[in-house]
C-alpha positions as CSV (number, residue, x, y, z in Angstrom):
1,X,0.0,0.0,0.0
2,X,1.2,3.4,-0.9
3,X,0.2,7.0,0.5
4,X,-2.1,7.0,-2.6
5,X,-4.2,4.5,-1.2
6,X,-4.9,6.7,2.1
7,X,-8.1,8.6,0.7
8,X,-10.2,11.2,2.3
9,X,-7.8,11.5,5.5
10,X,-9.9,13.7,8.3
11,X,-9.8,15.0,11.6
12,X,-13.2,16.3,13.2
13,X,-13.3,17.1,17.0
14,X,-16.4,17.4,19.4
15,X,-14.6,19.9,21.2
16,X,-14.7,18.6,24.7
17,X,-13.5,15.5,25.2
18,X,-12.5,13.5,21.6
19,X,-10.4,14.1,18.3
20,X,-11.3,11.5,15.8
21,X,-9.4,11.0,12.8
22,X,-10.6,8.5,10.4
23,X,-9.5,7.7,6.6
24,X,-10.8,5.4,4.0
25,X,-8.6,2.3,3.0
26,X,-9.6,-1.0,0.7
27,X,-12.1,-3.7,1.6
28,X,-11.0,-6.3,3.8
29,X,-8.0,-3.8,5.4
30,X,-7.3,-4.7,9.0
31,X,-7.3,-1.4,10.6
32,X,-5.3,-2.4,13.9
33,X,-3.0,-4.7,12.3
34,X,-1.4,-2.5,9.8
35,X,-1.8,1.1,10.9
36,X,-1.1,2.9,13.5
37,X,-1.2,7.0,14.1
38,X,1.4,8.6,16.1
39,X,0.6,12.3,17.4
40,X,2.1,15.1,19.5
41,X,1.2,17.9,20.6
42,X,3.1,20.8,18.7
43,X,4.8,22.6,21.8
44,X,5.4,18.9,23.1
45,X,8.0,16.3,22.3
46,X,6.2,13.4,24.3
47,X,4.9,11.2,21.5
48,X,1.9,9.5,21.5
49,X,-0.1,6.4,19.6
50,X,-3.5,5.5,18.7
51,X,-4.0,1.8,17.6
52,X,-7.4,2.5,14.8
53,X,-10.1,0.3,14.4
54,X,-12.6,-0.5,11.3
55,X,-15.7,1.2,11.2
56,X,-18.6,-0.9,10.8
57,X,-18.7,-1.1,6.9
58,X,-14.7,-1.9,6.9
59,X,-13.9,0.6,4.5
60,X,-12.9,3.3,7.2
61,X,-10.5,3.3,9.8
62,X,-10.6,5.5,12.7
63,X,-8.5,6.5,15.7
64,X,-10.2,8.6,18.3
65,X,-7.6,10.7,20.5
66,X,-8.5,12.1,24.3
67,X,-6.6,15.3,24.7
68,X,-6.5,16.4,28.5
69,X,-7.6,19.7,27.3
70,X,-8.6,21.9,24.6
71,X,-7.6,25.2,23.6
72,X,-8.0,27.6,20.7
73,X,-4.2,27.2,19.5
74,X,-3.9,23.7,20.1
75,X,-2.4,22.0,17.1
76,X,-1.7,18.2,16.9
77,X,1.1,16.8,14.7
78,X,0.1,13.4,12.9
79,X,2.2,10.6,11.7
80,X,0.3,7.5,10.0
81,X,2.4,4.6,9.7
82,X,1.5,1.6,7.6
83,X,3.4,-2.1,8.6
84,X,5.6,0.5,10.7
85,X,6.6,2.6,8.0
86,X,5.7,6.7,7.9
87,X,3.7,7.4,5.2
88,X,1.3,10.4,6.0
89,X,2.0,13.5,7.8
90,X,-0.7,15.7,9.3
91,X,-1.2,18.7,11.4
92,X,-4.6,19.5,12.7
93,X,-6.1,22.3,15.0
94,X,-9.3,21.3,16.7
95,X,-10.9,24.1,17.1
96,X,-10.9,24.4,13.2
97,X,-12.6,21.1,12.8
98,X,-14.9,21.3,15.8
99,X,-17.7,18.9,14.7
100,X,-20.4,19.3,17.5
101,X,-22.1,17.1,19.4
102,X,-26.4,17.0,18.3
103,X,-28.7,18.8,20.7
104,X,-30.2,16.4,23.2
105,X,-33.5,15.7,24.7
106,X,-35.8,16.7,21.7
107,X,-39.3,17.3,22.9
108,X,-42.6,17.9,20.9
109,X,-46.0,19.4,22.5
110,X,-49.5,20.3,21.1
111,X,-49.8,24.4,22.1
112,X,-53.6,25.9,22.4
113,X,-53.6,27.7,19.3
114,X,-53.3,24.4,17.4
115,X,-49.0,24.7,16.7
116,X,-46.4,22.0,17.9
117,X,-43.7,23.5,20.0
118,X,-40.5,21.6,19.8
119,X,-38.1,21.7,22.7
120,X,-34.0,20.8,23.0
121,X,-31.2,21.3,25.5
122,X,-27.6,21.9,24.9
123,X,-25.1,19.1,24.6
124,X,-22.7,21.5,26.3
125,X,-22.1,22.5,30.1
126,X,-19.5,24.2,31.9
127,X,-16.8,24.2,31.7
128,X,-16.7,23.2,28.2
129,X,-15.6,25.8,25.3
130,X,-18.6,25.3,23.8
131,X,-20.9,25.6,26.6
132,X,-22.9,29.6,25.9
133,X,-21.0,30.0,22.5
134,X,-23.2,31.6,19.7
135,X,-24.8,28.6,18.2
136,X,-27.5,28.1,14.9
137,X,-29.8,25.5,14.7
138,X,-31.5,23.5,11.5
139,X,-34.9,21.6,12.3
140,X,-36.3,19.2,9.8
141,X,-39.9,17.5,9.7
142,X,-41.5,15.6,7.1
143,X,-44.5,13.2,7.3
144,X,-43.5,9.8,8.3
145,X,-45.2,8.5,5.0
146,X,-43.6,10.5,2.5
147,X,-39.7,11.3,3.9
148,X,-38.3,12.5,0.7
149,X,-40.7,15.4,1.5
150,X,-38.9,17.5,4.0
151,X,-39.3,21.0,5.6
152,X,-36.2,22.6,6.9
153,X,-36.4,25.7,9.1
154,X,-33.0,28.0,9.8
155,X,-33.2,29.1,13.4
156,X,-30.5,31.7,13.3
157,X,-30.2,32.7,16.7
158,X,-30.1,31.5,19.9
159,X,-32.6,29.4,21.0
160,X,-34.0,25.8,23.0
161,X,-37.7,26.1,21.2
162,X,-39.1,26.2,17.6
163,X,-42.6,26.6,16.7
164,X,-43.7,24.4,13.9
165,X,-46.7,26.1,13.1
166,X,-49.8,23.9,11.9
167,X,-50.6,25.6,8.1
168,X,-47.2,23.8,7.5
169,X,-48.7,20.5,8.1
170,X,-51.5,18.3,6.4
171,X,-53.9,17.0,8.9
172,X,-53.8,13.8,9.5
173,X,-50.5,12.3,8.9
174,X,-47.8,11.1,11.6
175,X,-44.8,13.5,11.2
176,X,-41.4,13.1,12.4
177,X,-39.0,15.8,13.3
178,X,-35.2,16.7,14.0
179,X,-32.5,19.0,14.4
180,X,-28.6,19.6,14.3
181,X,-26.7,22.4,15.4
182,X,-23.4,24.8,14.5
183,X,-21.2,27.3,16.3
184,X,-20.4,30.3,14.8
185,X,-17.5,30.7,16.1
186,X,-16.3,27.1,15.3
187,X,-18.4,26.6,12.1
188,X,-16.4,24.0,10.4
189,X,-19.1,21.3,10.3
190,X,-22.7,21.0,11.7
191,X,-23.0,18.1,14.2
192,X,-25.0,15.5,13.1
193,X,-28.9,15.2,13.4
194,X,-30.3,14.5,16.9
195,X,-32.6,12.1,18.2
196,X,-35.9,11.7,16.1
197,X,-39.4,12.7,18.0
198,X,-42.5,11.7,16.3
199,X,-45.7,13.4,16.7
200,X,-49.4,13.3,15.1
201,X,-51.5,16.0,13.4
202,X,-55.1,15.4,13.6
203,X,-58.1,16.0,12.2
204,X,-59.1,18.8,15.5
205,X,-61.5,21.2,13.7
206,X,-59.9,25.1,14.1
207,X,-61.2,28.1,15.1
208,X,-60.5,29.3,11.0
209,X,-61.9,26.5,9.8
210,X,-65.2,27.6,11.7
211,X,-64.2,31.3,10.0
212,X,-63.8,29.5,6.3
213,X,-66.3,27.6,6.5
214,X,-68.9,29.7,8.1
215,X,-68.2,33.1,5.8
216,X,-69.4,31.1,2.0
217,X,-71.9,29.5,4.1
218,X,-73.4,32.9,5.0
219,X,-73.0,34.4,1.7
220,X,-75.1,31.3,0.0
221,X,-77.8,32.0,2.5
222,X,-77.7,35.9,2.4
223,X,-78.1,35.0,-1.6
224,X,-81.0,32.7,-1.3
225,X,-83.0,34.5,1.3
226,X,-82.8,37.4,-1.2
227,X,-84.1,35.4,-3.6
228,X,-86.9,33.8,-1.4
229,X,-87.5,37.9,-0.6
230,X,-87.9,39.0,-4.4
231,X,-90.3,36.4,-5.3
232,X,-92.7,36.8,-2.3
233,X,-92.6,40.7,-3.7
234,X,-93.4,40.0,-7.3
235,X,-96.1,37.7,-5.8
């Protein structure tokens, strides 16, 4: 194997406790076996190694790293040897590849006016870097029966809540909804999506459905009692 077999060699970090570095290698390599990555911090000489391991589908292997800490200027230096041989070199700063963790604890409830009010916490607490950073969220929804037909919403501030309002949906249909999250000041990827929470729109008969209904219904009868009217006067 050559350095030309190494493809799509990346380093993503959750910025608080992992640095995973993963790259894609032929069917039926054995990750353990034949590679293994050595790393350093750059203001350090102590050297370190991380013995990878094959993702599930086997094409991918993928070392995760535990710093003791992380820090804006942190930068790791990388060395991927194959049989014991160097073959890739690498430097990577976390907090340019901060992948974050998903929001957590996704919640949906029916509000009075007929909406769903979906609900998330934080995946980040003191004292972590991340924890009261300037974050954006994404929320999809589509109906359970059709998923290729999605709604996504931007939230681009700050938030724990998102009102899906209920002229978005079709009554009737089980719908399924989710979200991911980005920091702005760490944008490099958006974590991946959370936790799926289902929830049903029914057939509840609104207060502007009275109003729709009710309005043509009125007309047609204003119309025919004016007819009923003129006749009894020609008569």
């Amino acid at each position: 194997m050559t350095a030309g077999h190494i493809q799509e060699f990346a380093c993503f970090t959750d910025f608080d406790k992992e640095l995973v570095c993963h790259w894609k290698v032929p069917a039926q390599t054995n990750c353990s076996k034949e590679f293994l990555l050595c790393y350093s911090k750059e203001t350090s000489s102590v050297l370190n190694m991380c013995v990878p391991e094959n993702e599930k589908d086997s094409l991918w292997c993928t070392c995760t790293i535990y710093p003791d800490y992380f820090v804006s200027g942190l930068t790791y230096i990388l060395a991927l040897q194959f049989n014991g041989t160097d073959m890739w070199n690498y430097n990577v700063t976390p907090a340019l590849v901060v992948k974050p963790r998903a929001p957590k604890n996704l919640a949906i409830e029916k509000a009075e006016n007929g909406n769903f009010n979906l609900s998330w916490e934080e995946s980040y607490s003191p004292p972590s870097l991340l924890s009261g950073q300037p974050v954006i969220y994404e929320v999809k929804y589509w109906r359970k029966q059709h998923p290729t037909e999605v709604s996504v919403k931007a939230i681009n501030y700050q938030a724990n809540s998102f009102e899906i309002t209920a002229r978005s949906l079709k009554r009737g249909y089980d719908y399924i909804a989710s979200l991911r999250c980005n920091y702005m000041d760490y944008p490099a990827y958006w974590s991946e999506w959370s936790e799926e929470v289902e929830f049903h729109y029914d057939y509840q008969v609104m207060a502007e459905d009275i109003l729709q209904m009710a309005v043509p219904t009125s007309c047609i009868l204003i119309m025919a009692g004016s007819v009923i009217c003129y006749f009894c006067f020609t008569k």
